[in-house]
C-alpha positions, -999 to 999 in steps of 0.1 A, spaced: 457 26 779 453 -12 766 434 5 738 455 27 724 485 2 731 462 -25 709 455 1 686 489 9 679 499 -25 676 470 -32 655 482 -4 632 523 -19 632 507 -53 622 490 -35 595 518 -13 581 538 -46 584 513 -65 565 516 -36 536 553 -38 538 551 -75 529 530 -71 502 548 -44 483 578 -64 488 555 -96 474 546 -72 447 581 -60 437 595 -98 438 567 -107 413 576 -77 395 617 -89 394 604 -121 385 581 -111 356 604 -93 340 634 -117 345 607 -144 330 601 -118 304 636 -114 300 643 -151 291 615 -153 271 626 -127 250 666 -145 248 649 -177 236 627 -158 209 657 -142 194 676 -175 196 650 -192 178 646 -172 154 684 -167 146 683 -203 144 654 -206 124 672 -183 96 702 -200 99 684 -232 87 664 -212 64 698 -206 46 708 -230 47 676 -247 32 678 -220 2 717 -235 -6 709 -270 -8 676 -264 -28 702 -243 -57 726 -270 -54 701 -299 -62 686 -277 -88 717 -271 -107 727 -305 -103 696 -314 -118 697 -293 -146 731 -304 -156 722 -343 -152 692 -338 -173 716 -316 -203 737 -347 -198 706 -369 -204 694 -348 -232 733 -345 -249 738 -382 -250 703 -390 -261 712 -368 -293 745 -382 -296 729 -419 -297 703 -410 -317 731 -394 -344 754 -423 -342 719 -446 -347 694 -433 -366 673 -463 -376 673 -478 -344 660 -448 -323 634 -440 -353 621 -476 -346 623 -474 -307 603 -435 -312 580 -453 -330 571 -481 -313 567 -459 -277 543 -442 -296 522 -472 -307 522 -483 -273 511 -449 -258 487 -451 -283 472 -484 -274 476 -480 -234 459 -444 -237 424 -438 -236 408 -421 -265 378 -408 -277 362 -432 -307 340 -413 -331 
């Protein structure tokens, strides 16, 4: 009779044993896909972030770029207004950057 009661027993700790481990196994389950869960949450917030900065990248880089474009019409407008209102004097300032870029340049000599 011990041997069938040890048997038994023996076959109650093992069922138990399986119990535990299928519940070990669900919890790791649960807890994959709550971790797979968050993981996926902090993609999409990075990534709604990351376009979000991307736009606003894209603005700023239009804005300097038109502001640049204008400050450089300015540049250009007043440099033709100056050199209309003083011809003689921008002729000899043109001509002198050019002798200087033509002494400080290296060049061939045949």
């Amino acid at each position: 009779m011990p041997a069938i009661l040890a048997g038994f027993e023996l076959d109650e700790l093992k069922r138990q044993r399986d119990n535990e481990i299928d519940c070990d196994c669900w919890c790791a389950k649960d807890g994959a896909k709550a971790l797979s869960e968050r993981i996926e949450n902090k993609v999409e917030a990075s990534k709604e972030r990351m376009h979000a900065a991307t736009e606003d990248a894209t603005r700023t880089a239009e804005r300097l770029l038109k502001r640049g474009r204008n400050t450089c019409e300015d540049v250009l407008d007043n440099t033709t207004h100056q050199v209309k209102k003083f011809p003689i004097p921008a002729l000899g300032v043109a001509f002198a950057a050019g002798a200087l870029l033509g002494v400080l340049l290296p060049h061939k000599k045949t």
